[in-house]
DRENBA-662110 format. One record per residue (C-alpha): residue number from 1; residue in three letters; x, y, z. Coordinates in nm, 4 decimals. Layout:
REM residues N
  resi  resn        px        py        pz
   NUM   ala         X         Y         Z
...
This chain:
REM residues 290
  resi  resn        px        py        pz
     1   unk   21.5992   14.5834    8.0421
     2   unk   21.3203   14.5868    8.2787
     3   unk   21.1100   14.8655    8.0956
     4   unk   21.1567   14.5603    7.7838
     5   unk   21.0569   14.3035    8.0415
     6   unk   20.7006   14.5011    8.1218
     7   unk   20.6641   14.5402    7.7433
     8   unk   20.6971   14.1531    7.6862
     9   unk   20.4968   14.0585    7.9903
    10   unk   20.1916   14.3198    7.8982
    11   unk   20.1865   14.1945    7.5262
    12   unk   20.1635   13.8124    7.6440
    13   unk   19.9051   13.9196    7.8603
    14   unk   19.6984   14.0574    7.5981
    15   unk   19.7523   13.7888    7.3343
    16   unk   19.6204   13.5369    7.6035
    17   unk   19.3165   13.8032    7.6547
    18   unk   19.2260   13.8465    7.3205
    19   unk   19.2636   13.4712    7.2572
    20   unk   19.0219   13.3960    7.5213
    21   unk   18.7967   13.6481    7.4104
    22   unk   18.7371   13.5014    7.0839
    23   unk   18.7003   13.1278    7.1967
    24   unk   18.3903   13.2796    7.4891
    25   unk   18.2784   13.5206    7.1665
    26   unk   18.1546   13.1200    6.9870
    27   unk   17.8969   13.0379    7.2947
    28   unk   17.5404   13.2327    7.3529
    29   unk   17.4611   13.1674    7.7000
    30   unk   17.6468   13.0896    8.0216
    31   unk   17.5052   12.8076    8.2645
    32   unk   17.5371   12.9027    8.6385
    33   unk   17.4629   12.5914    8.9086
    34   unk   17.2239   12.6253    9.1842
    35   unk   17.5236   12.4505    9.3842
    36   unk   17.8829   12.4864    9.3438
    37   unk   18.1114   12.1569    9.4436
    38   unk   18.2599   12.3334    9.7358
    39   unk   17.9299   12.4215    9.9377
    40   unk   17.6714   12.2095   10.1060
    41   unk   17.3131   12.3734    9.9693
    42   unk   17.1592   12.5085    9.6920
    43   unk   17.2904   12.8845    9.6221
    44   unk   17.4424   12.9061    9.9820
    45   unk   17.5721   13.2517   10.0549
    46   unk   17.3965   13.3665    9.7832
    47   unk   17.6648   13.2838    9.5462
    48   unk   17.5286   13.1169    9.2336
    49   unk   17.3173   13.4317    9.2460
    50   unk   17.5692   13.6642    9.2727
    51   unk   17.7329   13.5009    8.9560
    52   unk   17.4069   13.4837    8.7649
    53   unk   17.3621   13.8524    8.8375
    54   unk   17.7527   13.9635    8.7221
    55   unk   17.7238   13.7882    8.4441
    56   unk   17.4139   13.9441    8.3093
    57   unk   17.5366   14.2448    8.4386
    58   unk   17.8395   14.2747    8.2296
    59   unk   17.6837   14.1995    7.8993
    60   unk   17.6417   13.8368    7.8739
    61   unk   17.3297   13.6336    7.9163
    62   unk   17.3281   13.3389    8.1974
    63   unk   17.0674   13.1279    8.3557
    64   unk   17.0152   12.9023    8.6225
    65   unk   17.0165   12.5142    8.5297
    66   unk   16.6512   12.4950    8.6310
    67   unk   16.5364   12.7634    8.4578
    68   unk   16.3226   12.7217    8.1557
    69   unk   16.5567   12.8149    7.8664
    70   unk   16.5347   12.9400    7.5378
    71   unk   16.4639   12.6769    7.2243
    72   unk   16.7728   12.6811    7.0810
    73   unk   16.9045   12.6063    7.3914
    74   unk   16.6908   12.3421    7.5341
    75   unk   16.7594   12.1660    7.1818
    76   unk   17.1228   12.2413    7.1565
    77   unk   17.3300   12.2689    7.5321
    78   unk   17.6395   12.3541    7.3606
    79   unk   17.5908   12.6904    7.3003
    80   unk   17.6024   12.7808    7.6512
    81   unk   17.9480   12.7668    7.8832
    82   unk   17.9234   12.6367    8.2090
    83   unk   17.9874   12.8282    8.4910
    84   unk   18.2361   12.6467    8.7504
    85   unk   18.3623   12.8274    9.0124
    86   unk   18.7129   12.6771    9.2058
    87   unk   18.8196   12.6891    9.5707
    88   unk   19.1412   12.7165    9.6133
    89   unk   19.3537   12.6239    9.8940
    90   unk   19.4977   12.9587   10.1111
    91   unk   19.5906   12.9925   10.4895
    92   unk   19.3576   13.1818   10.6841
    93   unk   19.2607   13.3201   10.3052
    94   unk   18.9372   13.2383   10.0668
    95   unk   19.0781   13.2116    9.7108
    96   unk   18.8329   13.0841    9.4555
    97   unk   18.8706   13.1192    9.0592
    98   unk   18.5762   13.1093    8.8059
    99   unk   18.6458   12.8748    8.5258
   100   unk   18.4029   12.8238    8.1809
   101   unk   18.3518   12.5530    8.0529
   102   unk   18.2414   12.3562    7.7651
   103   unk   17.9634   12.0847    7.6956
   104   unk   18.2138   11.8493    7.6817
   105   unk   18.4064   11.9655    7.9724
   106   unk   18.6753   12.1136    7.8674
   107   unk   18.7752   12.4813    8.0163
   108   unk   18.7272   12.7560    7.7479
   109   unk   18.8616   13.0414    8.0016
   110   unk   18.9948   13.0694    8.3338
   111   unk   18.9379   13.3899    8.5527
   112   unk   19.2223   13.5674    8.8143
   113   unk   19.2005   13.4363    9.1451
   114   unk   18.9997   13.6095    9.4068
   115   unk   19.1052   13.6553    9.7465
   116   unk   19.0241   13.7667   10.0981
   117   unk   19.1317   13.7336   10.4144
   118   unk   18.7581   13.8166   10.5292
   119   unk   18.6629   13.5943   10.7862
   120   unk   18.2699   13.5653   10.7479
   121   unk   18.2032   13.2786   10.5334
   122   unk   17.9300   13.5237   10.2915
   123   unk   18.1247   13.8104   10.2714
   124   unk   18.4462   13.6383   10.1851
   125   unk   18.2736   13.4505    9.9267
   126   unk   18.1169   13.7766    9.7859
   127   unk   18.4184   13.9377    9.7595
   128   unk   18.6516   13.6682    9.6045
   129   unk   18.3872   13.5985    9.3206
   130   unk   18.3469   13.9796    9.3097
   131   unk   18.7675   13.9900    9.2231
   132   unk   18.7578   13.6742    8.9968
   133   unk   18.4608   13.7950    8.8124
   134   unk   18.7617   14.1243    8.6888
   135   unk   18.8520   13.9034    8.4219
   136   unk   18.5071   13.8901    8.2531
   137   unk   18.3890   14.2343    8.3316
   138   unk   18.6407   14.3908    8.1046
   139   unk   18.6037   14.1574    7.8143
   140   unk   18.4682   14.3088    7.5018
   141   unk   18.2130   14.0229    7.4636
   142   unk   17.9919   13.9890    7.1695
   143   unk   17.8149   13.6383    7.0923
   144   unk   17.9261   13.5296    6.7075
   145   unk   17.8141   13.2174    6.5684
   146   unk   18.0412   12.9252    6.5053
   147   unk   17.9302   12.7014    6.2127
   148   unk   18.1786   12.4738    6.3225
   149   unk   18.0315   12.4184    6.7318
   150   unk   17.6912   12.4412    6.6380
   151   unk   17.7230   12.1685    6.3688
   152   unk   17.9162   11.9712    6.5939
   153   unk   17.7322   11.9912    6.9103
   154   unk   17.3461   11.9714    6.6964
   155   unk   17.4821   11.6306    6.5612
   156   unk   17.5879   11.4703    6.9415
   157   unk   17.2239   11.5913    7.0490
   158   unk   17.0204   11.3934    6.8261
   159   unk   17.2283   11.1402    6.8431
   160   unk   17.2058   11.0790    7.1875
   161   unk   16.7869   11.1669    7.2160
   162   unk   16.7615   10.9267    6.9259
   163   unk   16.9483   10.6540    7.0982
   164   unk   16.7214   10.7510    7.4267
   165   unk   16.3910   10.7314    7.1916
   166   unk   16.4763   10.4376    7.0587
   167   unk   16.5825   10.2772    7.3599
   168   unk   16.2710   10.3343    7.5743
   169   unk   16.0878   10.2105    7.2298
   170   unk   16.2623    9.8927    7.2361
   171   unk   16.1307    9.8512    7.6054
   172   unk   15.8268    9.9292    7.5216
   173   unk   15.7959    9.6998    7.2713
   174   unk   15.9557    9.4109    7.4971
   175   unk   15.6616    9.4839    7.7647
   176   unk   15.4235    9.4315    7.4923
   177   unk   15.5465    9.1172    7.3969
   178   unk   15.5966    8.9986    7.7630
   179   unk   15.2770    9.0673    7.8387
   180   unk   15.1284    8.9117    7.5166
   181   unk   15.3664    8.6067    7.6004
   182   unk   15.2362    8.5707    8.0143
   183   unk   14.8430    8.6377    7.9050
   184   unk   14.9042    8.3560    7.6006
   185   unk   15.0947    8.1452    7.8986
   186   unk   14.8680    8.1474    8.1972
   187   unk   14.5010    8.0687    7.9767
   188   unk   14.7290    7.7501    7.9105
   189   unk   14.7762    7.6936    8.2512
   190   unk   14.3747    7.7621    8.3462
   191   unk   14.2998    7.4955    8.1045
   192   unk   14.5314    7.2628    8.2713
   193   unk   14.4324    7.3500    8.6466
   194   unk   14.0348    7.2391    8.5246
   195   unk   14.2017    6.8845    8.5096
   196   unk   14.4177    6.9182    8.7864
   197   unk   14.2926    6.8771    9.1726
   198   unk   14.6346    7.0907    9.3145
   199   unk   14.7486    7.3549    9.0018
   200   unk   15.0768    7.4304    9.0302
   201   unk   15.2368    7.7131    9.2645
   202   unk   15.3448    7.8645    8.8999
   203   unk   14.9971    7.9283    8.7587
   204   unk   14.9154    8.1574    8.9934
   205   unk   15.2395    8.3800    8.9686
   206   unk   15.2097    8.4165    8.6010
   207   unk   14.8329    8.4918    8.6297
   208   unk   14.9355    8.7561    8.8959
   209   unk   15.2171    8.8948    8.6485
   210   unk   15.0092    8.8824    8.3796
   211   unk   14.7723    9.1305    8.5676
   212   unk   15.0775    9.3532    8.7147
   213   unk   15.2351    9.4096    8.3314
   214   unk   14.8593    9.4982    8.1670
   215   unk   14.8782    9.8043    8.0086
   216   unk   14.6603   10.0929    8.1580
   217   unk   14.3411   10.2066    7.9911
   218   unk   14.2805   10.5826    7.9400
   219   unk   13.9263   10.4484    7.9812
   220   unk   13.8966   10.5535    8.3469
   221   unk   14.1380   10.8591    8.3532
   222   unk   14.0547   11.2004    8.2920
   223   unk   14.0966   11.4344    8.0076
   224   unk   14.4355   11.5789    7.9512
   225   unk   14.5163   11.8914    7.7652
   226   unk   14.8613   11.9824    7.5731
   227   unk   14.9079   12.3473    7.6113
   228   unk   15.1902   12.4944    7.4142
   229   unk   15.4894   12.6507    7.5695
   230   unk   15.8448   12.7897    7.3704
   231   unk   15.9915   12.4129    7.3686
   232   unk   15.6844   12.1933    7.3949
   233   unk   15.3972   12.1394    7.5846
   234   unk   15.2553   12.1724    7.9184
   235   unk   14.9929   11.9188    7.9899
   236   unk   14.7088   12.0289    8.2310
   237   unk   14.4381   11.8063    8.3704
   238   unk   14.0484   11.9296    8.4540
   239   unk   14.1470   12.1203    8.7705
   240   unk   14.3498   12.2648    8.5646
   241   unk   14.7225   12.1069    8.7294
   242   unk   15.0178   12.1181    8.5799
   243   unk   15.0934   11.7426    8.5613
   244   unk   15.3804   11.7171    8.2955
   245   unk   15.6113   11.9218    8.1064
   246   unk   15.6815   11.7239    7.6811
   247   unk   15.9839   11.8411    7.5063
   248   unk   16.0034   11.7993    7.2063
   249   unk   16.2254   11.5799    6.9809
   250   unk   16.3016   11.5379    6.6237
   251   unk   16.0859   11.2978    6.5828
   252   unk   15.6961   11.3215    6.5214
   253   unk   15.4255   11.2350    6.8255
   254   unk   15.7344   11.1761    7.0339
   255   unk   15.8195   11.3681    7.3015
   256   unk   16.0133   11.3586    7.5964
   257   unk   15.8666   11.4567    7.9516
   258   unk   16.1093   11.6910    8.1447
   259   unk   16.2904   11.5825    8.4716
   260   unk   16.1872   11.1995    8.4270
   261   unk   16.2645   10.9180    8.2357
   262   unk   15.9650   10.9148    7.9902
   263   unk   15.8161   10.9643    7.7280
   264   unk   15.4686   11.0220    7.5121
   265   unk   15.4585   10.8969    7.1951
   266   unk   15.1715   10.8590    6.9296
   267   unk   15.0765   10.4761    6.8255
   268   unk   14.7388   10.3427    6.6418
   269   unk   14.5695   10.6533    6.7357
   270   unk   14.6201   10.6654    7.0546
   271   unk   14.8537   10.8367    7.2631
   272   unk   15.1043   10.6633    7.5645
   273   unk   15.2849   10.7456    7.8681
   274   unk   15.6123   10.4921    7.9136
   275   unk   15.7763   10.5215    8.2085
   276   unk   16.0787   10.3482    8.2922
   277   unk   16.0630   10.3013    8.7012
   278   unk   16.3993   10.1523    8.7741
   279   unk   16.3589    9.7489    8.7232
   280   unk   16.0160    9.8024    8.4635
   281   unk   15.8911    9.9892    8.2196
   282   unk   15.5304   10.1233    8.2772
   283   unk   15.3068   10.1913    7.9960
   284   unk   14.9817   10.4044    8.0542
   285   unk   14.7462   10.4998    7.7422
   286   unk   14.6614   10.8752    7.7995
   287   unk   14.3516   11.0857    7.6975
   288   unk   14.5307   11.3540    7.5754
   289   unk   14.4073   11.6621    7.4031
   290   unk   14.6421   11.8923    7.1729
């Protein structure tokens, strides 16, 4: 009975394996944050590192969220797992598990729980993600496309740019026509003031407005020069400074500028920086060389 009862328990145990294998076999890359929930600074006790390294030790390929990526992954962020490692609770114990997940947050595979009764905070850390990380080091892992997640995942990522494109064109738009509407407005009210001994308190805030919402000539700046990279552009100025990274998008002279909310987009000719600042959207014409 019990030599049945190790025979049952070991094939569950590798159904669940192989099972998990081929789900992590449909993703290309793994994700690894500079920060995991449980700590208080970027990569403290050297543990996002520690993961980054395993994993690329043991066959698969990770990065850093702040890396620069590959194309296909800058485009499409669901071909990569994210790395999420779990602290569990344990008297006088550290017990943390390393869990995978999805773009959409879902777990694709959950590791064994490490655990050590080590007492410096580093070295405990080390060595629980050391005994978690068991559960990947002995997978057979070998990337194989999945029509199915890369369809999928390619369609919710140009939805969502083109509903960010579209968004910031809509505001740029409405600043155009706010601006056209205040200039139109306060030469009405300069006429009137000629007539009037005491204009009114309102001319002189929609003059003021009308100057604060003018669009910024590339007239005085300097020249700008697109230099290209794997997934866009890096724009350089005369020194030469990096001063901008564009991504690019599906659509044509529009491209999105990494790690703000912006873009640069192609109009009459003449190429624009909008900027959305919080409570306004900025618009700045840009002397920009590709």
């Amino acid at each position: 009975m019990t030599k049945l009862l190790y025979i049952l328990i070991f094939f569950i145990g590798f159904q669940t394996q192989t099972s998990a294998q081929t789900s992590i076999n449909d993703y290309k890359y793994i994700i690894v944050p500079k920060q995991f929930d449980f700590l208080s600074s970027p990569d403290q006790y050297e543990t996002s590192s520690l993961t980054k390294f395993l994993f690329n030790k043991y066959g698969y390929t990770a990065f850093f969220e702040d890396e620069d990526l590959p194309g296909d992954l800058s485009k499409n962020r669901c071909l990569a797992l994210r790395s999420h490692i779990q602290k569990n609770k344990g008297f006088l114990s550290t017990k943390l598990q390393i869990d995978l997940k999805d773009c959409n947050g879902n777990i694709v595979m959950s590791s064994v729980e490490g655990s050590t009764k080590v007492k410096e905070y580093k070295k405990a850390f080390q060595i629980a993600i050391r005994e978690a990380f068991v559960t990947y080091q002995f997978l057979d892992y070998k990337y194989v496309p999945k029509e199915a997640v890369i369809a999928s995942s390619n369609s919710n990522d140009n939805s969502s740019e083109a509903k960010e494109i579209e968004k910031l064109k809509k505001e740029v738009e409405a600043l155009k026509a706010k601006k056209e509407e205040v200039v139109t407005i306060s030469e009405e009210k300069k006429a009137e003031a000629k007539t009037i001994l005491k204009p009114k308190v309102e001319v002189k805030q929609v003059v003021d407005d009308a100057i604060e919402l003018e669009v910024k000539s590339s007239s005085k700046t300097e020249i700008l020069y697109a230099q290209p990279k794997p997934n866009g552009f890096q724009v350089v100025d005369m020194t030469p400074k990096v001063v901008m990274f564009l991504l690019e998008t599906t659509k044509a002279d529009v491209f999105m500028v990494k790690d703000e909310n912006a873009i640069v987009y192609k109009e009459d000719g003449f190429w624009y920086l909008s900027k959305y600042n919080g409570d306004k959207v900025m618009l700045t014409q840009l002397n920009l060389k590709f």
